[in-house]
C-alpha positions, 0 to 999 in steps of 0.5 A: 900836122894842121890840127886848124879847126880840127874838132876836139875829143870831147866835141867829136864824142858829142857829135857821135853819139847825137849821130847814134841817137838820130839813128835810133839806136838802142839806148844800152848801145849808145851809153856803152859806146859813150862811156867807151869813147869816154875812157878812150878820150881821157886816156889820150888827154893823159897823153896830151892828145887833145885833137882827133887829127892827132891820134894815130894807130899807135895811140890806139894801140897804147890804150888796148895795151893799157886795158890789158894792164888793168885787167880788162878781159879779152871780152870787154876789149873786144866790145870796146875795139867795136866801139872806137872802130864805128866812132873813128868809122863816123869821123872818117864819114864826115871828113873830120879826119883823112885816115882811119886810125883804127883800122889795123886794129885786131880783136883779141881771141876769146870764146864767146858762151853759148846762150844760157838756156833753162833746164826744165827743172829749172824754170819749173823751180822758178815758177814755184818760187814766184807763184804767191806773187802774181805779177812776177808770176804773169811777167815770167810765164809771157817771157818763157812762152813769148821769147819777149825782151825784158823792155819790150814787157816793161813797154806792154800796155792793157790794149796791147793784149787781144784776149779775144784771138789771144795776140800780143802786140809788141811795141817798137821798142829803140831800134827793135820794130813792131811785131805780133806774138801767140799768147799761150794758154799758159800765158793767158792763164798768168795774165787773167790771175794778174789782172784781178789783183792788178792795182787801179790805175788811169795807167795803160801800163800794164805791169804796174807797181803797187802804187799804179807807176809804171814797172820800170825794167831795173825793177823787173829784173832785180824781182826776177833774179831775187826769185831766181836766187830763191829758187836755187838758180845759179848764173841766170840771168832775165835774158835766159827766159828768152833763151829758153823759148827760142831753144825749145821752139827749135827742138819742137820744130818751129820753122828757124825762119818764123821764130826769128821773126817771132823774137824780132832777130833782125838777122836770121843767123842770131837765131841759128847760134841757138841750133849749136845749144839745141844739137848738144843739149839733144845729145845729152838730154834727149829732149822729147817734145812738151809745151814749157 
């Protein structure tokens, strides 16, 4: 095969992920898929593939074939499999390569967990461990009546938050747009106890740091799970704050439709994935009708 002004690994990769980048996709999208293409682009240099007019289905092949090796779950082949597909999937838009390698390739079988959603019981045992702490206390009530993501907090500014109609104004936040959400008596009374020991700061952000800097989203998340960890809650993670809204907005009856809207879902059936969990925990919990 003419590999004559073919573009190598490493340049295809540059390419792909400046694409993903004027796309406005989400930065965790495109630093997996970057270190995906990464692993697969050292595993074809081991085999002395330097050109991507060179790699065949085979070579492809190998490299899932070598994930099994070492121990990759049926999961993370998957996610990657979904990130060499839209890689070669661009190359093949831009007319660097005639055939597209990857598309014989097959997901391998594995069951996807159903979101992870709070018990009431638990989610009361958080708010007692955090409620000395009267930031992390605010941050866990507006995730828990708001179905806000964790990013999307971080990004909240002080003029973000009409008390007057009791709206907060969620920012665009990567590939996630603009959007408007209730603030819950519950919500407004966290952020009111917050803002009185809010530290004074020229900083329009509103969850801060003791020394004024903005609270970065690593940060948040390694409180919340320490005061999960106080609280005695096990395989919870921040996200299943988020869960647990949109679980118990389905059992309250709030229309599919506007909560999809209401947690920015950009596709209607990522909110109907939740109405399994509902069916279920009805079943078991017989679950009656209260505010979180």
């Amino acid at each position: 095969m003419d590999e004559t002004n073919s573009l190598s690994l490493q340049q295809a990769r540059a390419e792909f992920i400046e694409d993903l980048r004027a796309k406005s996709r989400a930065t965790a999208t495109i630093l997996a898929y970057g270190k995906d293409i990464e692993q697969l682009t050292e595993f074809l240099e081991k085999t002395e593939v330097a050109s991507i007019k060179a790699i065949t289905p085979e070579h492809i092949k190998a490299f899932t074939t070598n994930l099994n090796k070492l121990n990759y779950t049926a999961k993370s082949i998957s996610r990657k499999i979904n990130s060499i597909k839209s890689f070669f999937r661009f190359l093949k838009v831009k007319e660097y390569i005639e055939t597209n390698p990857t598309t014989a390739i097959v997901h391998p079988r594995y069951d996807v967990k159903p979101p992870r959603v709070l018990s009431k019981m638990e989610y009361r045992a958080l708010r007692d461990a955090c409620r000395s702490d009267t930031r992390i206390s605010s941050i866990v009530e507006i995730l828990l009546q708001t179905g806000i993501r964790i990013g999307e907090l971080a990004n909240l500014c002080l003029d973000d938050i009409d008390f007057d109609k009791n709206l907060i104004t969620v920012r665009p936040y990567e590939s996630h747009g603009l959007r408007t959400v209730p603030l819950t008596r519950a919500a407004r009374r966290a952020l009111d106890d917050y803002e009185k020991e809010r530290p004074k700061t020229r900083e329009k952000t509103l969850f801060v740091t003791k020394t004024g800097r903005p609270f970065l989203v690593r940060n948040i998340r390694a409180a919340i799970d320490r005061y999960f960890k106080l609280a005695g809650i096990k395989e919870a993670k921040v996200n299943d704050l988020r869960h647990t809204f949109i679980a118990q907005q389905l059992i309250a009856g709030t229309p599919l439709v506007y909560i999809s809207k209401l947690v920015g879902h950009k596709r209607l059936s990522t909110t109907e994935k939740y109405l399994k969990v509902i069916n279920e925990k009805m079943e078991k919990d017989e679950v009656k009708l209260e505010e979180l």
